[in-house]
N, C-alpha and C positions, 0 to 999 in steps of 0.2 A: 464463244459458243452461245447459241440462242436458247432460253430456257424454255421449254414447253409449256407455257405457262395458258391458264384458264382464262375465264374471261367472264365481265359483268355481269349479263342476262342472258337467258336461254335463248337461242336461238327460234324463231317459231315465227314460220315464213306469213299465217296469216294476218300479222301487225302491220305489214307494209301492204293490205288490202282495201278498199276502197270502203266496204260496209263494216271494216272495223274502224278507219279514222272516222266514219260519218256515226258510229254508235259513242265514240271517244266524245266528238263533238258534241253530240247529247248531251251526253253524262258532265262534259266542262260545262254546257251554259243552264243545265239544271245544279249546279255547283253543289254535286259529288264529290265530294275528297276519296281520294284513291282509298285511304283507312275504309271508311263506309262502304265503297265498293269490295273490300278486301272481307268485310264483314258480312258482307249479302253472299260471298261465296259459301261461307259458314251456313248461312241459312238455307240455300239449296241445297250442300251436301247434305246438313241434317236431315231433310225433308225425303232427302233420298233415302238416307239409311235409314229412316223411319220406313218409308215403304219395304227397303229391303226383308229388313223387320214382317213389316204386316203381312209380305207376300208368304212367306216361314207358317204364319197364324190362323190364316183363313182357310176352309174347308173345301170350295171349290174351283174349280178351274178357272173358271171367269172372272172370279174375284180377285186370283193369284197373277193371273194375268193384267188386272187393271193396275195392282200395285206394281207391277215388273214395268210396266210403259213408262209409271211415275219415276221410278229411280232412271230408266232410261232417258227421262227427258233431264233430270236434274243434272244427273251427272255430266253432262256437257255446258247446261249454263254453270257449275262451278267452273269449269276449266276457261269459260269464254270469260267470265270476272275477276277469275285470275287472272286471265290476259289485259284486260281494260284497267285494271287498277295500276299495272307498270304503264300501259301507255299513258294515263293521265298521272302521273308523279315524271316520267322521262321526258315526252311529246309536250304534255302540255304545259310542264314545269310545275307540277304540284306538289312536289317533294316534299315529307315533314320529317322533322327530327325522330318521330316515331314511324316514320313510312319502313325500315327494314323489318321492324318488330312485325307492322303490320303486317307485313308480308311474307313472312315466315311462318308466324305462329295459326294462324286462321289454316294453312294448308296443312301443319300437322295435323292438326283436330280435322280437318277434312277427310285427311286420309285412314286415321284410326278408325272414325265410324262408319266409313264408307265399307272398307277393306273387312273392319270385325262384323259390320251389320251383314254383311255378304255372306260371312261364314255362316251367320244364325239363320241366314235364310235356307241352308244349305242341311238344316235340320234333319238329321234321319236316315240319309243316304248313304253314308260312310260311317257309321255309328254301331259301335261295342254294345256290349252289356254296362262297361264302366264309360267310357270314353266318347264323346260326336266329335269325330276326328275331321269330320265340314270346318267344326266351331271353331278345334285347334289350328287347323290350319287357316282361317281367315285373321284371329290372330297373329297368325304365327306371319300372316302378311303382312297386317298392318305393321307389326314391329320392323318386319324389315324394311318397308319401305319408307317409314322414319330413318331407319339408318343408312339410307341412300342420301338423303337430305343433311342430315348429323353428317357425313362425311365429303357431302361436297361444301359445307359452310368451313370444314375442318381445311381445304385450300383454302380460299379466301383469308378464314384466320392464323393462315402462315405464310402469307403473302404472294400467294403462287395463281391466284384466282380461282374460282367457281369452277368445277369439270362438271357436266350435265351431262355427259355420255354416259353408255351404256345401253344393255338392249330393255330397264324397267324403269326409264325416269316416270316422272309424274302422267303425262299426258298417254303414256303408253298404256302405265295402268289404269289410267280409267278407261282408254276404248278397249282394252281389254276385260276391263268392269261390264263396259256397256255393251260388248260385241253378246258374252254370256248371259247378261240379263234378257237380250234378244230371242237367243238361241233357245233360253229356256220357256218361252213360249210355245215349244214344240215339242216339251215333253210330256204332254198327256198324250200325245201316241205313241210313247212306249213304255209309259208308265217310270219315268226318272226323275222325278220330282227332285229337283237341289243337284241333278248330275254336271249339267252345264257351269252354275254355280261355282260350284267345287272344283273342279276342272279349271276354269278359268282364276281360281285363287291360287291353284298349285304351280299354273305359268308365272302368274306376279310373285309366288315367293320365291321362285327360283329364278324366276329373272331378277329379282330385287338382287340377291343373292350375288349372283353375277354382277350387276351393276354395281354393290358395296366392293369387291375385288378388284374391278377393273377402275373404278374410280382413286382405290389404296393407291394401286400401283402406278396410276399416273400423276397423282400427288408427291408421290414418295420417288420419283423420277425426277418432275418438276425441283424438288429439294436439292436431290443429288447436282443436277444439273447447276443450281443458282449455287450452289455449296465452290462447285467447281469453275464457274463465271468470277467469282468472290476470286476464290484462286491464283 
């Protein structure tokens, strides 16, 4: 019986693309280590969630709109740097002894203040006397989509591979970051400041949600399965 087993890296059809080997090749003969690269994603996402942030703080429309374009542009160069940094550690053989560190821990810290800065932008719109349930629930995303990642490293560390399915991996939830920070450009015609926001934090933590369950139980299959290969 064949195990259903996971597999090294995610899938993501634009690596086998022409202006990603040619921006790969950049970055090898400016001798980028995949780390560095892996750290420059950190600094976009920051940059982003700092705008997410600012867009929350400022008083008018124009303003809130300049910071919303900033996080829309960031949030795609993180996800193209996480892409660049596996191609020069695989493609170009850059691999270090600390390349997996690197490349895990930089995407969590991406994703927490991506994910939380969104909720705080979200200021107001869903909010109690006691409670900004925006805020809760962008937290409430970022933790789960940590625990997408926490449970697909938990294949890999039981020997069954990496499972990256699901309908909230990483890349979905940022364009679903960035589809909302778009959309809410168009709420000063009807007066929804932080709607789109919001909205788009409640698909990522429900989709997260799903993606923790669905990833369990293809782990926990894969086991069964090599349990019974063992056999």
């Amino acid at each position: 019986m064949n195990s259903p087993q996971g597999t090294d890296r995610r899938a993501i059809p634009q690596r086998s693309t022409t202006w990603a080997a040619k921006l790969a090749d950049v970055m090898y003969a400016a001798r980028l280590t995949p780390n560095r690269v892996s750290v420059g994603s950190v600094l976009f996402a920051t940059l982003g969630a700092a705008a997410l942030i600012a867009s929350a703080l400022v008083t008018t429309d124009g303003a809130r709109a300049v910071w919303l374009i900033v996080a829309v542009v960031c949030i795609p160069l993180r996800l193209l740097l996480n892409m660049l940094d596996g191609m020069l550690a695989v493609e170009r053989g850059m691999h270090t002894p600390t390349g997996d560190l690197f490349n895990e821990v930089p995407d969590r810290v991406a994703d927490l203040m991506l994910l939380a800065a969104a909720g705080y932008a979200t200021l107001g719109i869903w909010a109690t006397s006691s409670i900004d349930w925006g805020v809760v629930i962008g937290w409430a995303a970022a933790s789960a989509a940590v625990m997408t990642a926490y449970v697909r490293t938990l294949g890999a560390a039981n020997g069954v591979g990496n499972f990256f399915g699901g309908p909230m991996a990483k890349p979905a939830r940022m364009w679903v970051l960035v589809v909302a920070s778009l959309a809410s450009l168009f709420e000063p015609l009807f007066d929804g400041r932080g709607l789109f926001l919001a909205t788009g934090l409640v698909i990522i933590l429900v989709g997260s949600v799903v993606t923790v369950i669905m990833r369990l139980k293809r782990i926990a299959a894969a086991l069964q399965v090599r349990k019974a290969d063992v056999s």
